[in-house]
C-alpha positions in Angstrom: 147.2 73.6 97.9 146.1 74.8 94.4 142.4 76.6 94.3 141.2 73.8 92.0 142.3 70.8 94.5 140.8 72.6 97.6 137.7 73.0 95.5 137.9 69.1 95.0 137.9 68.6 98.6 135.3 71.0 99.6 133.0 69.2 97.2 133.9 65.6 98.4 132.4 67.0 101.9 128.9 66.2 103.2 126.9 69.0 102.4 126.8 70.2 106.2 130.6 70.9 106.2 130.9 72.0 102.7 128.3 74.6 104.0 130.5 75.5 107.4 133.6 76.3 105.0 131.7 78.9 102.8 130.2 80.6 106.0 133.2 80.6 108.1 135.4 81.8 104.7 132.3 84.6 104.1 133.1 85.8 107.8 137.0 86.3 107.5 136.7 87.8 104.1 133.8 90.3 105.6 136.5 91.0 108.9 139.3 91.3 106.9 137.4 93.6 104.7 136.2 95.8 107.7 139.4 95.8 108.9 140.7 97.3 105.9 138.0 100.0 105.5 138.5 101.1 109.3 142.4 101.5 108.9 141.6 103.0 105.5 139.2 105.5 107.2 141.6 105.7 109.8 144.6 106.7 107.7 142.1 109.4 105.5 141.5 111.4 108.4 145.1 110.5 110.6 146.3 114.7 109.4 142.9 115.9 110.2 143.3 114.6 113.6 146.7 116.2 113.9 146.2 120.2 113.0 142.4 120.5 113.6 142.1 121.7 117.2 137.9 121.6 116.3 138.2 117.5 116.3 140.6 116.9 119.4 139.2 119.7 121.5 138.0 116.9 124.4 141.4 114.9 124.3 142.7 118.1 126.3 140.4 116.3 129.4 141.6 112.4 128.8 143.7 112.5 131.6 141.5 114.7 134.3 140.0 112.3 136.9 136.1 111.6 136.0 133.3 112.0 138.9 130.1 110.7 138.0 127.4 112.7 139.5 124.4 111.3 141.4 
């Protein structure tokens, strides 16, 4: 469906509906956009991760059993 035709039928809706479709499409575009910023983020800092021993120092524990103390 062309932009222009779906714009057609958004507008033929009761204004109810035609105002579900712009919040639901305004919450994808604001996930999809998060998404991209974290994976983005994620990506910048992937080699950083790797060599610096000053950001990983605690993964060296991930795997020791945890105790909570009471």
């Amino acid at each position: 469906m062309r932009t222009t035709e779906l714009i057609k039928e958004i507008q033929n809706l009761p204004l109810q509906k035609r105002i579900y479709v712009i919040e639901k499409t305004i919450h994808l575009i604001r996930k999809q956009e998060d998404s991209a910023q974290m994976r983005n983020a994620a990506d910048a800092l992937f080699s950083d991760y790797k060599s610096d021993k000053e950001l990983t120092i605690f993964t060296d524990i991930d795997f020791e059993n945890f105790y909570e103390a009471r």
